[in-house]
N, CA, C and O atoms as a CHARMM CRD file, in Angstrom:
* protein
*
  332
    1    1 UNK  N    180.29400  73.82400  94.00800 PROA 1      0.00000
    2    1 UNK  CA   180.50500  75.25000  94.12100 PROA 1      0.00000
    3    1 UNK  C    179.14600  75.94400  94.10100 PROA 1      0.00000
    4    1 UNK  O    178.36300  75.76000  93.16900 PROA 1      0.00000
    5    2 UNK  N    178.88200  76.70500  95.08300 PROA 2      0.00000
    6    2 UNK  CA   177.88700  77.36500  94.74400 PROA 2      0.00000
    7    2 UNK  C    177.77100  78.62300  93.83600 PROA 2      0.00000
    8    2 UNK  O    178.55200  79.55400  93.64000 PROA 2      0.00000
    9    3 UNK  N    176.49000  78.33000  93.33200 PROA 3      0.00000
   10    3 UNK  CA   175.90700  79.72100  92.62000 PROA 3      0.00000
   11    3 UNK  C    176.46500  81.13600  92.37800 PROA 3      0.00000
   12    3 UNK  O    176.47500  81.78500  91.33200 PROA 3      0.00000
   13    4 UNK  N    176.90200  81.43700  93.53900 PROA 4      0.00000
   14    4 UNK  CA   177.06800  82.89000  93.67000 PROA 4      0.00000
   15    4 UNK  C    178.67300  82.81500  93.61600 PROA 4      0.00000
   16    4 UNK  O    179.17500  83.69100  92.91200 PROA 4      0.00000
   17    5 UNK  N    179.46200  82.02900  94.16200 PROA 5      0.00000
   18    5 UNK  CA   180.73900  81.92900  93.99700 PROA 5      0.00000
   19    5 UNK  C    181.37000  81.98600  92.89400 PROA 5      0.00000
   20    5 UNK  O    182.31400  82.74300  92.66600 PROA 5      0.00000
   21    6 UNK  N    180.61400  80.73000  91.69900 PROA 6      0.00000
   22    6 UNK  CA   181.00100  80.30000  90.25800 PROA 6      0.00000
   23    6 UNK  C    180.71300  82.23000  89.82700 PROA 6      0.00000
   24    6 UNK  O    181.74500  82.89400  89.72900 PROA 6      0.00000
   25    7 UNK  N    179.80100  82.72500  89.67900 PROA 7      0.00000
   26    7 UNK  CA   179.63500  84.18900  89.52300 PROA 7      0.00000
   27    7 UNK  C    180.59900  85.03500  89.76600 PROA 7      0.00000
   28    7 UNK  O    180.91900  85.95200  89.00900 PROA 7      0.00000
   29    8 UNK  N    181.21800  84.72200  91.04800 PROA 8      0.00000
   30    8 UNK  CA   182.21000  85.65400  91.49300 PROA 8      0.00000
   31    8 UNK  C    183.45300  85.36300  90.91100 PROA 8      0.00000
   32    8 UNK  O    184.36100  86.12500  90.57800 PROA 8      0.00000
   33    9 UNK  N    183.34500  84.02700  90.83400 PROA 9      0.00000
   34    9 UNK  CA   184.88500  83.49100  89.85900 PROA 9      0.00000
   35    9 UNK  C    185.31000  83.80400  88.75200 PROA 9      0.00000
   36    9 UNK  O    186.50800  83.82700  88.46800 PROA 9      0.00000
   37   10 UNK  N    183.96800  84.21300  87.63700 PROA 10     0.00000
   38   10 UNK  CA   184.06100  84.49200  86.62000 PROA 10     0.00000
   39   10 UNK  C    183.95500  86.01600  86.53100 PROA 10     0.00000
   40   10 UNK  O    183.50400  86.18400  85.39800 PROA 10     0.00000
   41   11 UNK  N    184.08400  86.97300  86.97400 PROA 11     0.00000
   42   11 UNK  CA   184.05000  87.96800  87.56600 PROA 11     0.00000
   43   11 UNK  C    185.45600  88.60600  87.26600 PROA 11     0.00000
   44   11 UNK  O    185.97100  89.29100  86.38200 PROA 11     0.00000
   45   12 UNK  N    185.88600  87.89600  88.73000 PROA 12     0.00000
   46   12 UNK  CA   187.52100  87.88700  89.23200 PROA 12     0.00000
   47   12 UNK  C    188.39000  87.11300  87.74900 PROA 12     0.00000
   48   12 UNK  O    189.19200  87.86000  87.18800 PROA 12     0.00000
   49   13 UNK  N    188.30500  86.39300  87.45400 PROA 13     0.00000
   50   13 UNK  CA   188.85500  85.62600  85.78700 PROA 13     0.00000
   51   13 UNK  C    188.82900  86.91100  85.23100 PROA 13     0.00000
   52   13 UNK  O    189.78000  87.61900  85.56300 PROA 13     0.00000
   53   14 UNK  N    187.71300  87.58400  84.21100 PROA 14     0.00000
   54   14 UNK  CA   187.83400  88.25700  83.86000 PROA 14     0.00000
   55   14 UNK  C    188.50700  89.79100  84.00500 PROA 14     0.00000
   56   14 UNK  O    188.96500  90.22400  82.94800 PROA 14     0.00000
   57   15 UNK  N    188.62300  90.65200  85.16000 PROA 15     0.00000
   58   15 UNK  CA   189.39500  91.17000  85.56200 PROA 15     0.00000
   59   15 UNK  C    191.06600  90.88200  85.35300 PROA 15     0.00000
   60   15 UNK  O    192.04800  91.40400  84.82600 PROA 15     0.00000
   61   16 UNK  N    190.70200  89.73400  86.10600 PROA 16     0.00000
   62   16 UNK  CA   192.31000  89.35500  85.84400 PROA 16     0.00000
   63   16 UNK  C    193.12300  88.79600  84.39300 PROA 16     0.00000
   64   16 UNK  O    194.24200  88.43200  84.03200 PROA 16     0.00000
   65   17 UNK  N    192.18200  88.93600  84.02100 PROA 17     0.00000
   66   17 UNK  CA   192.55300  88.24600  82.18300 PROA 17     0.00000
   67   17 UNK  C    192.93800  90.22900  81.43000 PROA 17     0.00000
   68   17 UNK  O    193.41000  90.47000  80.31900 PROA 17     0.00000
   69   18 UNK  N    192.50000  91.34400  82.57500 PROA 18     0.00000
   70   18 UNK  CA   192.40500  92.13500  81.75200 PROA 18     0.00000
   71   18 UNK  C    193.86700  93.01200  81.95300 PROA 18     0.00000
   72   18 UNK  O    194.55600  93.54400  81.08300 PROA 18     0.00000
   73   19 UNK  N    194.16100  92.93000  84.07500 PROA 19     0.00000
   74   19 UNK  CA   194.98700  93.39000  84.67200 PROA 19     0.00000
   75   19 UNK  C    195.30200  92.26000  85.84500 PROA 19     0.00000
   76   19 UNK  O    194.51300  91.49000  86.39300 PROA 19     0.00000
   77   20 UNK  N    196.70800  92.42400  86.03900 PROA 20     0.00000
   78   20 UNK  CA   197.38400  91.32300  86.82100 PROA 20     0.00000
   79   20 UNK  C    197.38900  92.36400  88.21300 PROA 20     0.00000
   80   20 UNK  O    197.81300  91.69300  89.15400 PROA 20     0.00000
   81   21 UNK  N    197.20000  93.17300  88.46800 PROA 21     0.00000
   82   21 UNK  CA   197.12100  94.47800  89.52400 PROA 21     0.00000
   83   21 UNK  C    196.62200  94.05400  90.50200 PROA 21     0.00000
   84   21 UNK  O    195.55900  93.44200  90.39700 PROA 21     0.00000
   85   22 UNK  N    197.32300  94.27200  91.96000 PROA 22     0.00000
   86   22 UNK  CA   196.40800  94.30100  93.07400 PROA 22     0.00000
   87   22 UNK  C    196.50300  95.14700  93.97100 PROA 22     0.00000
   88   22 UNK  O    197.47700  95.21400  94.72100 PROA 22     0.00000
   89   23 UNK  N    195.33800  96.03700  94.02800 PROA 23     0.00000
   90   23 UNK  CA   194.78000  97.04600  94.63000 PROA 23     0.00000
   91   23 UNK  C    194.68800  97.11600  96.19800 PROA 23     0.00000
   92   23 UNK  O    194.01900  96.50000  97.02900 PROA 23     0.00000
   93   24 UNK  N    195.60100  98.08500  96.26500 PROA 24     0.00000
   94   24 UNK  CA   195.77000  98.37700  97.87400 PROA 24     0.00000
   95   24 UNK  C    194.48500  99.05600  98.40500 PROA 24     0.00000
   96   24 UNK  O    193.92800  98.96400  99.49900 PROA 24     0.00000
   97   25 UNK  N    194.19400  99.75400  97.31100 PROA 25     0.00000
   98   25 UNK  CA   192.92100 101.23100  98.14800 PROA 25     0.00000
   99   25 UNK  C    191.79700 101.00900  96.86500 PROA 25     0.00000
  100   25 UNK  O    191.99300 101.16500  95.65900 PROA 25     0.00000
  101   26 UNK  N    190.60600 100.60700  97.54700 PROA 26     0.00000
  102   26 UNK  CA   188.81900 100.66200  96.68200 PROA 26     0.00000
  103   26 UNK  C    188.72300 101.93400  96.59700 PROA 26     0.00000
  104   26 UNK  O    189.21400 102.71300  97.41400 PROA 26     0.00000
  105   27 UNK  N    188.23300 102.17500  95.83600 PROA 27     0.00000
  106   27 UNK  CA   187.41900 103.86700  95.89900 PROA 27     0.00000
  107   27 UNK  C    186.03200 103.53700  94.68900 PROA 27     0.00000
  108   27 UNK  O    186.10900 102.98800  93.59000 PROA 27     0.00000
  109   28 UNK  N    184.90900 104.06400  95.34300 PROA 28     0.00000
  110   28 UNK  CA   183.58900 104.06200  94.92400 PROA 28     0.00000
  111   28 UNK  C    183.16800 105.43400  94.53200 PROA 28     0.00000
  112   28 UNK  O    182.76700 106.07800  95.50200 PROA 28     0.00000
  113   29 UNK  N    183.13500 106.17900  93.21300 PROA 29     0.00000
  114   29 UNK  CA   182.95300 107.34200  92.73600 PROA 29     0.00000
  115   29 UNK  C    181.75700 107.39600  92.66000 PROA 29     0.00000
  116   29 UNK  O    181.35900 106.37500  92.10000 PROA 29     0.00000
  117   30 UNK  N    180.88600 108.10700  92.95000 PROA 30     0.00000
  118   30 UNK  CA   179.42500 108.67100  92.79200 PROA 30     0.00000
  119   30 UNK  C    179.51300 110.03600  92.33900 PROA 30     0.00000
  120   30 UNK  O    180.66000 110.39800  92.07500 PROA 30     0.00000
  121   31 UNK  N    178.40500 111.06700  92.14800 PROA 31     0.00000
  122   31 UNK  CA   178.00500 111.78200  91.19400 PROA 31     0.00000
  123   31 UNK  C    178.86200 113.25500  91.67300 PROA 31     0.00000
  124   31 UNK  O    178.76500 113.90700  92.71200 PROA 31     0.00000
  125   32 UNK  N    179.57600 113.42600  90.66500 PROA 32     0.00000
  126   32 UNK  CA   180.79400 114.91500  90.47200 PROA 32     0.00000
  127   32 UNK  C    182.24400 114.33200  90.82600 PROA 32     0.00000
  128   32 UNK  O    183.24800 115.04300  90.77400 PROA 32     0.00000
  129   33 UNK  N    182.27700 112.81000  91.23700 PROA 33     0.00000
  130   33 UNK  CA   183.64800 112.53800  91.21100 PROA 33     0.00000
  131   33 UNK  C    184.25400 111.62500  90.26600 PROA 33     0.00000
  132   33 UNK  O    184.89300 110.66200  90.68900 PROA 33     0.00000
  133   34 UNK  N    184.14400 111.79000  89.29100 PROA 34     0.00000
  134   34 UNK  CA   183.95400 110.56300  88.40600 PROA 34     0.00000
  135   34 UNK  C    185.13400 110.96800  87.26300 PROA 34     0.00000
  136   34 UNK  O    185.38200 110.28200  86.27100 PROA 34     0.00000
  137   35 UNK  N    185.99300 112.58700  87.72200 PROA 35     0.00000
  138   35 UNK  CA   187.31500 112.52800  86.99600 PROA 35     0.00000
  139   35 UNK  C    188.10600 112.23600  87.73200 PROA 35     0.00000
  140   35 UNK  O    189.21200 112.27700  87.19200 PROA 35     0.00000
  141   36 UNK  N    188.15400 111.86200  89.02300 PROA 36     0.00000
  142   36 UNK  CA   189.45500 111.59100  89.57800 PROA 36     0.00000
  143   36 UNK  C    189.35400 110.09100  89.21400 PROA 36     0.00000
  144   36 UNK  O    189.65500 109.53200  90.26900 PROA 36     0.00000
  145   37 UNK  N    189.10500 109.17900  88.33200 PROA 37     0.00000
  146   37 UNK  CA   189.51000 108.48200  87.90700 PROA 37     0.00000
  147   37 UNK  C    190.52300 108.10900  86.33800 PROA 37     0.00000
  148   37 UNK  O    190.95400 107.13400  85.72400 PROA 37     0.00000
  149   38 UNK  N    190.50800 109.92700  86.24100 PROA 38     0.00000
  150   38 UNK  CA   191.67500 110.58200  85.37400 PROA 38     0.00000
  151   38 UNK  C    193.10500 110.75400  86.05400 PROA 38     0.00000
  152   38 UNK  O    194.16000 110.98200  85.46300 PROA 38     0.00000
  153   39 UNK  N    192.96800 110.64200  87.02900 PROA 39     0.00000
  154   39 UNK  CA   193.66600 110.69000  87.63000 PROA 39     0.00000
  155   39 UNK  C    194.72900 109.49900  87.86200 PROA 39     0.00000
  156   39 UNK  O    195.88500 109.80000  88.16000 PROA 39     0.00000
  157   40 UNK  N    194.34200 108.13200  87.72500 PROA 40     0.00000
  158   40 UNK  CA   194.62100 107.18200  87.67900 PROA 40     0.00000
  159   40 UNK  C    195.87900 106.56000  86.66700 PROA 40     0.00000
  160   40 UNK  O    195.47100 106.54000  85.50600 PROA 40     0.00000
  161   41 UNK  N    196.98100 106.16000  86.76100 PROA 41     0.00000
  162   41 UNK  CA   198.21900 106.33500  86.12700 PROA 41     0.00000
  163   41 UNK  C    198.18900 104.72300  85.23200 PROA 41     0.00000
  164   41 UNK  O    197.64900 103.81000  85.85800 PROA 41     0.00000
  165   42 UNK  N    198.60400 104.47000  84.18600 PROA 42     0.00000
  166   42 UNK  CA   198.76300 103.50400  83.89600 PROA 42     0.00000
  167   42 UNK  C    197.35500 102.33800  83.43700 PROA 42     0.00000
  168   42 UNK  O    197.47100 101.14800  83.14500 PROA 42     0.00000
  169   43 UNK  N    196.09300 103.15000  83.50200 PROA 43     0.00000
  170   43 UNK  CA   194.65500 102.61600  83.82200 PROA 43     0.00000
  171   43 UNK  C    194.85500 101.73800  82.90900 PROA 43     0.00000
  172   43 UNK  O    195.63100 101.65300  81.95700 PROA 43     0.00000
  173   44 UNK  N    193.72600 100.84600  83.50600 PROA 44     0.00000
  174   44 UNK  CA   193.08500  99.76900  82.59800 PROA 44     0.00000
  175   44 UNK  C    191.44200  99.89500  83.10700 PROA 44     0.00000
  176   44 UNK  O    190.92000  99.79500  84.21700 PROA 44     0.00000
  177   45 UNK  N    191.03800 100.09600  82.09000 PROA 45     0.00000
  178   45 UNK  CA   189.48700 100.41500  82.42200 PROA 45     0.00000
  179   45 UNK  C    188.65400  99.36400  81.52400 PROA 45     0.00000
  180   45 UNK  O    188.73100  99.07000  80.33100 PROA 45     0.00000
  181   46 UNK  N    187.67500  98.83300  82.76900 PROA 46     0.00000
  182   46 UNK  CA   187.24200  98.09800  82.25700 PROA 46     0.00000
  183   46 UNK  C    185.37500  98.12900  82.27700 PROA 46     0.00000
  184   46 UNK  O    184.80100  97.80000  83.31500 PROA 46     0.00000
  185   47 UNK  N    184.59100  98.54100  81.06800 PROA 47     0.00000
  186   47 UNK  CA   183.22200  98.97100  81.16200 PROA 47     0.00000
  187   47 UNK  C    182.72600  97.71300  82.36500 PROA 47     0.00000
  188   47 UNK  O    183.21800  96.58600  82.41900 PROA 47     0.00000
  189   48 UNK  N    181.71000  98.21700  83.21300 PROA 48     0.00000
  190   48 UNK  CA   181.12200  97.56700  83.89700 PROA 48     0.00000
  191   48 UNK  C    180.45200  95.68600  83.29300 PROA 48     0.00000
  192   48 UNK  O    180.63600  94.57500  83.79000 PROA 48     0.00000
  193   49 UNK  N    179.56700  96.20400  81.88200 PROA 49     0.00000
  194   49 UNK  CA   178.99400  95.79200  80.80300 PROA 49     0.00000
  195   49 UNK  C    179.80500  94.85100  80.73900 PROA 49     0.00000
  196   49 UNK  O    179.21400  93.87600  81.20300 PROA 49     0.00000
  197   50 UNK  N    181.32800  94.42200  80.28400 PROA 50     0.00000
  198   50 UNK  CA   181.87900  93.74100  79.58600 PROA 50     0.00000
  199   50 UNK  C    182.37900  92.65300  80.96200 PROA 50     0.00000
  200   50 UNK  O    182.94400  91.60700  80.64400 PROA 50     0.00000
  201   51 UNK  N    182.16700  92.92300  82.33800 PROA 51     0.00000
  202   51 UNK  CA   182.46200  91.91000  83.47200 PROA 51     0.00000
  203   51 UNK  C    181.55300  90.91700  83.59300 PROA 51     0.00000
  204   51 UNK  O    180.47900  91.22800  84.10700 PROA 51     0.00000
  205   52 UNK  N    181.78000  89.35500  83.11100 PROA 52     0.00000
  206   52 UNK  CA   180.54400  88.74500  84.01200 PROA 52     0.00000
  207   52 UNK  C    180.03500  88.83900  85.25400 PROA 52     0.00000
  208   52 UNK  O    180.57900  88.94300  86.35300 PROA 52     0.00000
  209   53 UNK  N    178.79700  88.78200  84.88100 PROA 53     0.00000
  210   53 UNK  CA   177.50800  88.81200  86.48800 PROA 53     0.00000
  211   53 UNK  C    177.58700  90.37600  87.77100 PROA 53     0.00000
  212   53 UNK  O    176.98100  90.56100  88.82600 PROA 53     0.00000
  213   54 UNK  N    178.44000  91.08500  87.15600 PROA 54     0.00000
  214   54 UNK  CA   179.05000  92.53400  87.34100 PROA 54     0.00000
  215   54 UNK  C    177.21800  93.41000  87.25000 PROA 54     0.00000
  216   54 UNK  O    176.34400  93.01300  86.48000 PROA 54     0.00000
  217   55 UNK  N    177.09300  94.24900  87.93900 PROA 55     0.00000
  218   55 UNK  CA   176.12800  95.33200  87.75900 PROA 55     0.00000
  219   55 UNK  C    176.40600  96.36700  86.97100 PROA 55     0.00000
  220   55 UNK  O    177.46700  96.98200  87.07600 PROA 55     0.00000
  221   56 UNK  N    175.66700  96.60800  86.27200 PROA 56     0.00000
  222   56 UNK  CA   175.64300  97.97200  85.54100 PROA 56     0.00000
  223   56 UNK  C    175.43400  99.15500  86.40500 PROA 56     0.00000
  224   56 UNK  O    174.64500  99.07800  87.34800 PROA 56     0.00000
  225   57 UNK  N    176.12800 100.31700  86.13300 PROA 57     0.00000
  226   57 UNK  CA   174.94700 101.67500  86.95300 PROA 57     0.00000
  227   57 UNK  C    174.48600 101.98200  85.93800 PROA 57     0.00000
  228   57 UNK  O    174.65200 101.97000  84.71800 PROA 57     0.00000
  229   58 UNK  N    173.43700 102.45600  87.23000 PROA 58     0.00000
  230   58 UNK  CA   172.23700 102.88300  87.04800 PROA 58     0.00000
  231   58 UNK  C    171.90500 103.99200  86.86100 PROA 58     0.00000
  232   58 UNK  O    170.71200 104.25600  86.71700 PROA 58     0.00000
  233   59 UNK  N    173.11200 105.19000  86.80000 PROA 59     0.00000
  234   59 UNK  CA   172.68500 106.60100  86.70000 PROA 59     0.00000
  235   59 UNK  C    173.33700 106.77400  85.09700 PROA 59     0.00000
  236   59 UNK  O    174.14400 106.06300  84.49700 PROA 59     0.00000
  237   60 UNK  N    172.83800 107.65600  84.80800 PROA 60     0.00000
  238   60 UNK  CA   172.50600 108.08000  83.27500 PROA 60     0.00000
  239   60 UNK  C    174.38600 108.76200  83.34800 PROA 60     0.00000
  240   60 UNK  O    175.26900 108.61100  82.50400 PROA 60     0.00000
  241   61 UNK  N    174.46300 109.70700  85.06000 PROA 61     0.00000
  242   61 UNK  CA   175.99100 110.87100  84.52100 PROA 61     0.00000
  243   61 UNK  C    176.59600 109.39100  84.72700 PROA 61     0.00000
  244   61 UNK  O    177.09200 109.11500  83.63500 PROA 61     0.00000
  245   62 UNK  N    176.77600 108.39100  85.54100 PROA 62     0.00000
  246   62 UNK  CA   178.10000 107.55800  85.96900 PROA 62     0.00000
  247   62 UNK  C    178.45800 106.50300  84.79800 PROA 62     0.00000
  248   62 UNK  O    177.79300 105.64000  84.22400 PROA 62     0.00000
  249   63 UNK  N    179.89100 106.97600  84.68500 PROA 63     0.00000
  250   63 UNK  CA   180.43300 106.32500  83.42800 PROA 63     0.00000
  251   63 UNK  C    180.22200 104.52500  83.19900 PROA 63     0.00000
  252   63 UNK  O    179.71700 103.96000  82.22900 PROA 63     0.00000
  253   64 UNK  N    180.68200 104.03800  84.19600 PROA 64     0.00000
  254   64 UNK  CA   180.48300 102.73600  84.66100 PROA 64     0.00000
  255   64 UNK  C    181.32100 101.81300  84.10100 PROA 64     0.00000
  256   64 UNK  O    181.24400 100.84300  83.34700 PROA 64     0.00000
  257   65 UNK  N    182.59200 102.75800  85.04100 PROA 65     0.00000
  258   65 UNK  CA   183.71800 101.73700  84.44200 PROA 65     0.00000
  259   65 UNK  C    184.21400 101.18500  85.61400 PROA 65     0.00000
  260   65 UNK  O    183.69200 101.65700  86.62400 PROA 65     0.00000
  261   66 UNK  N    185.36600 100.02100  85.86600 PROA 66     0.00000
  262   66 UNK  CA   186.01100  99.56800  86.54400 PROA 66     0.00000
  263   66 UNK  C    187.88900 100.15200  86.12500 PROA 66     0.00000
  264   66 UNK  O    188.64700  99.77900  85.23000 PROA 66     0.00000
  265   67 UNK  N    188.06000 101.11100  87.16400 PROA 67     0.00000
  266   67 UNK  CA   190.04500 101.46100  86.31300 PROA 67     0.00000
  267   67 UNK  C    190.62800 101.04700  87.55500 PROA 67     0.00000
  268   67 UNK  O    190.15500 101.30700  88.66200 PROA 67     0.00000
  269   68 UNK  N    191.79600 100.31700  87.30600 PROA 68     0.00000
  270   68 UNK  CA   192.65700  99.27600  87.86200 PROA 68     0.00000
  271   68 UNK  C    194.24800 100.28700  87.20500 PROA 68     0.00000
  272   68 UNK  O    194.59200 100.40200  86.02900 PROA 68     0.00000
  273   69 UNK  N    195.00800 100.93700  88.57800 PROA 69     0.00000
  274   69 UNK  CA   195.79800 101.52700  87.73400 PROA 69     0.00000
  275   69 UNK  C    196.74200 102.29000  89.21100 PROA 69     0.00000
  276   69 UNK  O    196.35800 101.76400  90.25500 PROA 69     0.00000
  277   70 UNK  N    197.56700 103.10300  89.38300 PROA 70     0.00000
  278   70 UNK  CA   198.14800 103.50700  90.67300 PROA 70     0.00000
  279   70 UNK  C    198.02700 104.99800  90.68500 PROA 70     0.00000
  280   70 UNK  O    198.14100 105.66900  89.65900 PROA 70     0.00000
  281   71 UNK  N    197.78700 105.51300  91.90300 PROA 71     0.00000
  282   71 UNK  CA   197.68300 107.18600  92.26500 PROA 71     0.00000
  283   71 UNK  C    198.78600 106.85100  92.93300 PROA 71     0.00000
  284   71 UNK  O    199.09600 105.78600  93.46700 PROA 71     0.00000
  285   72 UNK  N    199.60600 108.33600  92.81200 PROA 72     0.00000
  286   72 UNK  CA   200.74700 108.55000  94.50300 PROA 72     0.00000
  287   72 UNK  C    201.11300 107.12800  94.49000 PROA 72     0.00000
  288   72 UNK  O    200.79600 106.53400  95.52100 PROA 72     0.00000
  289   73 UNK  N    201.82300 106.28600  93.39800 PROA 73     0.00000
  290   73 UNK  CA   202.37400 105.36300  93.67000 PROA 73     0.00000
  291   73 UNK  C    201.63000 103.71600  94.64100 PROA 73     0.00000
  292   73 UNK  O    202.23500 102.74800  95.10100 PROA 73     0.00000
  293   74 UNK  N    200.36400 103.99400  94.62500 PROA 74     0.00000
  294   74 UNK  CA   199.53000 103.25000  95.69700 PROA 74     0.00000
  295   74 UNK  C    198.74600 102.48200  94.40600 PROA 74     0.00000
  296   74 UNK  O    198.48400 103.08800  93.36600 PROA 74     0.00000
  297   75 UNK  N    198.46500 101.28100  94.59400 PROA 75     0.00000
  298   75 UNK  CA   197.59800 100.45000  93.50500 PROA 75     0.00000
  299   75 UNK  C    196.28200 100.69600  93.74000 PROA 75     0.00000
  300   75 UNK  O    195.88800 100.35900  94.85700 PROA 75     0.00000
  301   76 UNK  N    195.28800 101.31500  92.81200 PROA 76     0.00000
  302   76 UNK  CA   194.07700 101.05900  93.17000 PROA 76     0.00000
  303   76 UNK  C    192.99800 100.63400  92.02100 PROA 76     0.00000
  304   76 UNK  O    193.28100 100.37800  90.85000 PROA 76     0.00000
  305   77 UNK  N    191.78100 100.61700  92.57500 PROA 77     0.00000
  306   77 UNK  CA   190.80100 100.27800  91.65200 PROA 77     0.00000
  307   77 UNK  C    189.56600 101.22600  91.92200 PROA 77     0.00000
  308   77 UNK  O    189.20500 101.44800  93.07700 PROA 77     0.00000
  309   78 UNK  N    189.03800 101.68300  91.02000 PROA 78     0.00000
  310   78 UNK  CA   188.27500 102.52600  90.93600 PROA 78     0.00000
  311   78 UNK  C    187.43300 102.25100  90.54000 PROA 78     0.00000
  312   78 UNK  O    187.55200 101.63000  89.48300 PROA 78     0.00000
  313   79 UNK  N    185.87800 102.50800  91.10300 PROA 79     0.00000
  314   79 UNK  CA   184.69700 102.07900  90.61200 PROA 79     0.00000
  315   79 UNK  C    184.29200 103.45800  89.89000 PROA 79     0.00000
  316   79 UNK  O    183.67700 104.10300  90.73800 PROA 79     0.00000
  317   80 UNK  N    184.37400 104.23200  88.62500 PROA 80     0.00000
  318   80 UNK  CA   183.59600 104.98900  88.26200 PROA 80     0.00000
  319   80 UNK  C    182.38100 104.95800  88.32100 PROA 80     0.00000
  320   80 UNK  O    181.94900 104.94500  87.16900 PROA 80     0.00000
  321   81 UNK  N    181.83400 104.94600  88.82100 PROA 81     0.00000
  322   81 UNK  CA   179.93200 105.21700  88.99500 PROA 81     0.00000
  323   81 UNK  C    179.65800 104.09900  89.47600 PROA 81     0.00000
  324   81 UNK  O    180.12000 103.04500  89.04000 PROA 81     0.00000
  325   82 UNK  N    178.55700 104.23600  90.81700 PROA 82     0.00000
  326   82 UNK  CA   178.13900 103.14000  91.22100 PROA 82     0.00000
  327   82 UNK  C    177.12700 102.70000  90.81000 PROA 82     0.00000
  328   82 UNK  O    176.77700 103.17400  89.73000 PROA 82     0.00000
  329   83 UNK  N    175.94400 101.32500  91.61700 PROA 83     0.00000
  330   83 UNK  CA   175.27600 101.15600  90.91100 PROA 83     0.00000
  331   83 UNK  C    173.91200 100.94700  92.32800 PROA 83     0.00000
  332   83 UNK  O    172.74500 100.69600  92.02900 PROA 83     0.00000
């Protein structure tokens, strides 16, 4: 297995150890949109920090979470703050 895969595996493990959810619609929040992930029904939020091999952001406002949760009935995942 390569390098970057085993990374991604443990990644995806973790996520999924947190929420069994699968996300119809990505959404990538950058700077002033970062409550419509209040918006998010049922969340499971997961700090960036606590994902293996996961990036942190890098901006001081972006929360830097991962929420796994449904809008309008649609599954999604939400990147609060990018990186």
């Amino acid at each position: 297995m390569l390098e970057l895969e085993r990374q991604i595996n443990s990644a995806v493990e973790h996520i999924r150890n947190k929420s069994q959810l699968v996300p119809e619609i990505a959404v990538i929040l950058g700077t002033g949109l970062g409550a419509l992930a209040q918006q998010v029904k049922e969340a499971i939020e997961i700090p960036y920090e606590e994902i293996p091999n996961f990036p942190t952001s890098t901006l001081e406002t972006h929360a830097g979470n991962l929420v796994l949760g449904s809008i309008e009935g649609k599954n999604v995942v939400v990147m609060q703050g990018r990186f």
